[in-house]
N, C-alpha and C positions, 0 to 999 in steps of 0.2 A: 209535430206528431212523429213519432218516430215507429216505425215498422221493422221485428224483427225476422232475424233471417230466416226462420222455420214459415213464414208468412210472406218472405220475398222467392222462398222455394218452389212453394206450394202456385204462388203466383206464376211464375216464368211454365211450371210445369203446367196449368190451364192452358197460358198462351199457348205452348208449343202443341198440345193437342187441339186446341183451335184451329191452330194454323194448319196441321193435319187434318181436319174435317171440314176447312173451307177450299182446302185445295179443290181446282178444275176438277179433277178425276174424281171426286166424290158424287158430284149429278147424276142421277137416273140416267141412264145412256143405253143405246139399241143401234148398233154400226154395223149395214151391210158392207160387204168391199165383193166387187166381183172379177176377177181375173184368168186369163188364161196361162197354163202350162203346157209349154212346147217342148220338143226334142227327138233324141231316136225312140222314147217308148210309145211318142203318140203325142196327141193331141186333147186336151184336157179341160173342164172349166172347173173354177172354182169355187163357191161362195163362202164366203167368211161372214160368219153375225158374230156380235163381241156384245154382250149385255152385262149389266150390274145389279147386283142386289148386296144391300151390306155390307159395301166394301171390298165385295170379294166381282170379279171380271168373268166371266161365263164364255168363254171361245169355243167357236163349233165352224167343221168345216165339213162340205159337203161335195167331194169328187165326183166328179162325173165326165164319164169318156163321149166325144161327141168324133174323134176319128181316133182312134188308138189300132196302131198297125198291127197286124198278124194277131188281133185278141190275144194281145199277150196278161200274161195274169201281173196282177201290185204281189210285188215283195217286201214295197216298205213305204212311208210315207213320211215325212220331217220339215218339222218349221224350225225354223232359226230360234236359237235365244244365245245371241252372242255374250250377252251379259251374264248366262248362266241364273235366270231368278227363277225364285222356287215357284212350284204350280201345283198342285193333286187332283186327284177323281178324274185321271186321265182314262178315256176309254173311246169306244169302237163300236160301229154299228155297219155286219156285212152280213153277207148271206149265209156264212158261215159263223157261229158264234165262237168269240176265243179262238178265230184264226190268226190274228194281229194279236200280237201280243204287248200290251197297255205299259207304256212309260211308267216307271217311277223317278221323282226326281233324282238327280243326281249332280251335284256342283261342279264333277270335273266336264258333262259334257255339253256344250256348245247349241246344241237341237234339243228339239222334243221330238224322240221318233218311235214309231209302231212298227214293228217289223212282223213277216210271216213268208212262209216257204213258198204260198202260191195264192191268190185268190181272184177268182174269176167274179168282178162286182156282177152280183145279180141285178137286173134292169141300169145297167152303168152307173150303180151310183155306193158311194162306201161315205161312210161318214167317221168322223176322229173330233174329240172334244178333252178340256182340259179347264180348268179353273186354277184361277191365283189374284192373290190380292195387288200387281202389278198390272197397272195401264198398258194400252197399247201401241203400235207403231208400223209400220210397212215395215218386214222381212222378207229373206226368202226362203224360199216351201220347194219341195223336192219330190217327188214318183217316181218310185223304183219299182223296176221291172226285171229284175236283175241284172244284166250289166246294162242296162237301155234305161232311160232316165229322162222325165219331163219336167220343168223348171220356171219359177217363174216367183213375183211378188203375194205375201197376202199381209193380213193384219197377226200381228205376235206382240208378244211382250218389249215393254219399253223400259230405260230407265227409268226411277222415278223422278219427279219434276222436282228441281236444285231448291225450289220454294217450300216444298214440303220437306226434304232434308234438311236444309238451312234453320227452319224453325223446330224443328224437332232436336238440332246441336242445339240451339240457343237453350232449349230447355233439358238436356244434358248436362250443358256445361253449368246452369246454373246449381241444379243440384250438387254436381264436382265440387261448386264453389261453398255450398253451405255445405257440406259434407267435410270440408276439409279447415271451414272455421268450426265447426263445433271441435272435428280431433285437435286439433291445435292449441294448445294451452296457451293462453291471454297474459299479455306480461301485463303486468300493473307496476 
């Protein structure tokens, strides 16, 4: 029996989307992380919830001062994305609204960060969120208080898993390969 190429295409390209919808990071997932942020702006806790729906990763982080010195106000807040992956419907929740001014991605920079002139968290708590179809990983997350700065690990975006890339090349390349025998004119 002989199988041709527009049906050996079509085949590799199922697999490779298989192989991307069995990957680990596809499972219903709900991940607290909780951590502290120290330094000269004070003392900090964190919590990190990372949820999924869809495909898509739901990160929300929730500051809260438990000794922050001289009640200095946040000037900014930043999680690492050292790989620079994309994220949207970044936003803010403080006692002031549209005081933090919400991320849009951008590939040359390194973080996800909210910046604002001053804000004094009402009941010590500010909350920063952001969505992307990228899994997660320990980074590090940064409080700015203008030059005074608290620091520490939370959950951020990760690579993607070599597994889920790997099969998405193999059905890549397999297209490449039926794509480039059909242009090819067949010697006889």
């Amino acid at each position: 029996m002989s199988i041709s190429m527009g049906t050996t295409v079509k085949m590799l390209i199922i697999l490779a989307l298989l192989g991307c919808a069995l990957a680990p990071a596809s499972a219903e997932v709900l991940l607290q992380h909780e951590s502290n942020l120290t330094g000269s702006l004070g003392s900090f806790n964190l919590v990190s919830v990372v949820s999924q729906s869809g495909g898509i990763f739901h990160y929300e982080y929730t500051l809260s001062y438990y000794d922050a010195y001289l009640n200095r106000p946040l000037t900014g807040f930043s999680v690492g994305n050292m790989s620079r992956l994309e994220y949207q419907n970044a936003g803010n929740l403080t006692p002031a609204p549209g005081a933090f001014a919400d991320p849009v991605y951008n590939s040359l920079q390194d973080s996800i960060q909210w910046n604002a002139t001053a804000v004094m968290p009402e009941d010590n708590i500010v909350k920063f969120w952001y969505d992307s179809p990228h899994g997660y990983t320990l980074v590090d997350v940064t409080s700015y208080g203008g030059a005074y700065i608290a620091s520490g690990k939370t959950l951020g975006l990760a690579v993607p898993e070599p597994g889920v890339l790997s099969m998405f090349g193999v059905g890549i390349a397999g297209v490449g390969m039926g794509l480039m025998r059909k242009i090819r004119p067949r010697k006889r």
